[in-house]
C-alpha positions in Angstrom: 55.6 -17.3 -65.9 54.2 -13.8 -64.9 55.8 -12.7 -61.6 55.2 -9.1 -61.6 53.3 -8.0 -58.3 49.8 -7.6 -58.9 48.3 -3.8 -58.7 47.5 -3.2 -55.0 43.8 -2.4 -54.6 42.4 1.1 -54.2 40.1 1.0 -50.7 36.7 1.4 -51.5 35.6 4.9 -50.6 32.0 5.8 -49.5 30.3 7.4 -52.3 30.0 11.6 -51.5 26.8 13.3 -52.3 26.1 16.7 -54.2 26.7 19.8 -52.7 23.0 20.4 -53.1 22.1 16.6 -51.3 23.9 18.0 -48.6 22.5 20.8 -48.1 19.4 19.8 -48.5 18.8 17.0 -46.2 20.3 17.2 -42.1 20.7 14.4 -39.4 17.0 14.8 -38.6 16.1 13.6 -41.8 18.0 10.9 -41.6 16.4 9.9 -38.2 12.8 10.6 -39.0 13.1 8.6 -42.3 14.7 5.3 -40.2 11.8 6.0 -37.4 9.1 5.9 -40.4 11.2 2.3 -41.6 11.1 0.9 -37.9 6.6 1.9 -37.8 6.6 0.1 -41.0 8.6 -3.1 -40.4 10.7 -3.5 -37.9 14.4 -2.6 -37.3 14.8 -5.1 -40.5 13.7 -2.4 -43.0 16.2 0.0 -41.8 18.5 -0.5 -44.7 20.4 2.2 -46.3 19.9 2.0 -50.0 16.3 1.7 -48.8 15.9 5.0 -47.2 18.2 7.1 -49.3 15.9 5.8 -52.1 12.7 7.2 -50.2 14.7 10.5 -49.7 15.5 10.6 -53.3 19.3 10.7 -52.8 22.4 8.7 -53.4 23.8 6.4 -50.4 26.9 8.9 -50.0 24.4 11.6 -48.3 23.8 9.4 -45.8 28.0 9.3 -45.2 27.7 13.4 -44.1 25.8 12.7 -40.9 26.4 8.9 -39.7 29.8 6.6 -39.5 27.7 3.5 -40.7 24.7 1.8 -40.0 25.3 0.9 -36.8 25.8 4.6 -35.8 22.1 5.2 -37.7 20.4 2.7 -35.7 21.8 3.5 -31.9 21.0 7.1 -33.0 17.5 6.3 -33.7 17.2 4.5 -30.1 19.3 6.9 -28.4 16.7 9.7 -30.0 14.1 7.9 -29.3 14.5 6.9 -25.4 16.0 10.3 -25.0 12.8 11.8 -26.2 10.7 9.8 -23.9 12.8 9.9 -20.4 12.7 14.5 -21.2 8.5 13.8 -21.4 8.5 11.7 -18.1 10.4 14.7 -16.6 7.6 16.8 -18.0 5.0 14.5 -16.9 6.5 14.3 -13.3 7.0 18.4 -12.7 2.9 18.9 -13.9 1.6 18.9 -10.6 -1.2 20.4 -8.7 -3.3 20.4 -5.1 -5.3 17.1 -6.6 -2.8 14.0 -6.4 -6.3 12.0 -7.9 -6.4 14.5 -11.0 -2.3 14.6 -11.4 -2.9 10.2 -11.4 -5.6 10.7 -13.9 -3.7 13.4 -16.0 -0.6 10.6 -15.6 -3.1 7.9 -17.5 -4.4 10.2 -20.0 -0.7 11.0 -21.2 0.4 7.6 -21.2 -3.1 5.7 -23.5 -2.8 9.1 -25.6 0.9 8.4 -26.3 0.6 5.2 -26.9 -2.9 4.8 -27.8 -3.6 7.6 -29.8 -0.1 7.7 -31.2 0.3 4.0 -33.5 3.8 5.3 -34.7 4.9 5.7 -31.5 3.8 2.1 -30.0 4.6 0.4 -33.2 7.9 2.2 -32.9 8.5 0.9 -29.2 7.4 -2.8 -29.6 9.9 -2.8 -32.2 12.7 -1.4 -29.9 11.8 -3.8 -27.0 12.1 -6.6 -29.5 15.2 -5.4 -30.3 16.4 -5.3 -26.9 15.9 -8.9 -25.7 19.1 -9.2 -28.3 21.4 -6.3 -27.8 22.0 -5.4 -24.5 23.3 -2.1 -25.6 19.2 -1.2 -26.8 18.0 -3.2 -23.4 20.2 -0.8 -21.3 18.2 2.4 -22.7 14.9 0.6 -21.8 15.7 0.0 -18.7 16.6 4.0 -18.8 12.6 4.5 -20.0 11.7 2.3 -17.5 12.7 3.5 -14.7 12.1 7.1 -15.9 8.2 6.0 -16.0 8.2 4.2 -12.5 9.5 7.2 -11.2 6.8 9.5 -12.3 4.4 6.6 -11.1 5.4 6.0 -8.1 6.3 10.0 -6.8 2.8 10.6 -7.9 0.9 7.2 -6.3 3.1 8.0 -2.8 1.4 11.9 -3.0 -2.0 10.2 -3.2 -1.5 7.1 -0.5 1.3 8.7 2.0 2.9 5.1 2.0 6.3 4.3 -0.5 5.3 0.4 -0.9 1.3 1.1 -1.6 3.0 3.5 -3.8 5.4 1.5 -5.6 3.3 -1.4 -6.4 0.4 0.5 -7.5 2.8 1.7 -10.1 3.5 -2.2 -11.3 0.2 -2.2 -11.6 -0.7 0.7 -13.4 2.3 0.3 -15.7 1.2 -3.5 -16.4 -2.6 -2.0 -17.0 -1.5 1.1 -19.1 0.6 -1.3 -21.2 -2.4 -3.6 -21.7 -4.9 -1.1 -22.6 -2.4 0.5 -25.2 -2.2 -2.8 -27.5 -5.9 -3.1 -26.7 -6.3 0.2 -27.9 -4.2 -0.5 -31.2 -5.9 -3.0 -32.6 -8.6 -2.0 -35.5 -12.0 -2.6 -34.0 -10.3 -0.4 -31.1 -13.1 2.8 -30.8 -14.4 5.5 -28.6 -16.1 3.8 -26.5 -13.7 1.1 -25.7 -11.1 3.8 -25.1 -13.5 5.6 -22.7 -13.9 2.1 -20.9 -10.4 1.0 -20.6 -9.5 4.7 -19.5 -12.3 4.7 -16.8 -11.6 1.3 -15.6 -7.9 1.9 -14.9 -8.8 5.0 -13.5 -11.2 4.1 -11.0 -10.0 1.0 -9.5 -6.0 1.9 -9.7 -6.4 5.7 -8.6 -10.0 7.0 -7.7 -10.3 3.8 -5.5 -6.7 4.1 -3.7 -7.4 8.1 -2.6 -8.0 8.2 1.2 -11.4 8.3 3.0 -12.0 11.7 3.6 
């Protein structure tokens, strides 16, 4: 009968990339490669062997920049929502003598973000989906969120003078700029139908609200 004591295992190390891995890829790259995963299926397809394999290095490159893959992915949101709530600010300081023009500057931003940019919605209908099962992701959108209404609802109060006119004009304009962004999306999506869904929302939720003269 054998009763030596069995070799204790050796804890499995994360493998270490190449000095020149290292230096050649940064965070950033790390980030953009996960965003491009996210556009092209979902949160699913953020897998590290995955996208060290599109970068063309080992897995332990990926060990110089993030703890695991939990730390990837609330990076990516973190990044992403960050990004987002600093072009609200933006969007909020542009302001000029013409609260109608600022409103309609407001909706050209917002269909061209999301309209224009497919990356950028596919990347966000992913991250809402994600949400509605990890509270930490929901808490960020609820960040964007409110970073939008505010920029709505500042600029709807310059145009009507009243806070509640204002605020619920926002809803609506946030619930129509949502709307034309998937209608904008989809592939038979053209010119013309942009022009239309631009004009629409821009006559009857801003031109419309402006006070008689």
């Amino acid at each position: 009968m054998n009763t030596s004591t069995p070799p204790k295992k050796t804890p499995r190390k994360s493998p270490r990339p190449s000095k020149t891995e290292s230096a050649r890829l940064g965070r950033d790259d790390w980030l953009n490669a996960a965003y491009e995963a996210v556009v092209e299926g979902g949160f699913d397809q953020v897998r590290v062997l995955l996208i060290a394999d599109k970068l063309g290095v080992t897995r332990g490159s990926f060990y110089w920049h993030f703890t695991d893959h939990a730390d990837l992915v609330t990076s990516l949101c973190k990044q992403w929502c960050e990004r987002e709530i600093a072009d609200d600010r933006r969007l909020q300081a542009h302001a000029s003598d013409d609260p109608v023009a600022d409103l309609v500057h407001v909706l050209d931003e917002a269909l061209s973000r999301g309209g224009v940019d497919l990356k950028n919605m596919r990347f966000e209908l992913a991250l809402r989906g994600l949400g509605r099962r990890d509270p930490a992701v929901a808490k960020l959108l609820v960040a964007v969120d409110e970073a939008r209404m505010a920029v709505f609802i500042e600029k709807f109060q310059r145009l009507t003078g009243d806070e509640k006119t204002a605020t619920e004009l926002s809803v609506l304009f946030y619930l129509a700029v949502t709307g034309g962004v998937q209608a904008l999306a989809r592939p038979s999506s053209n010119a013309s139908i942009a022009a239309f869904i631009r004009n629409l929302i821009a006559d009857y939720l801003i031109r419309k609200q402006a006070p008689a003269a």
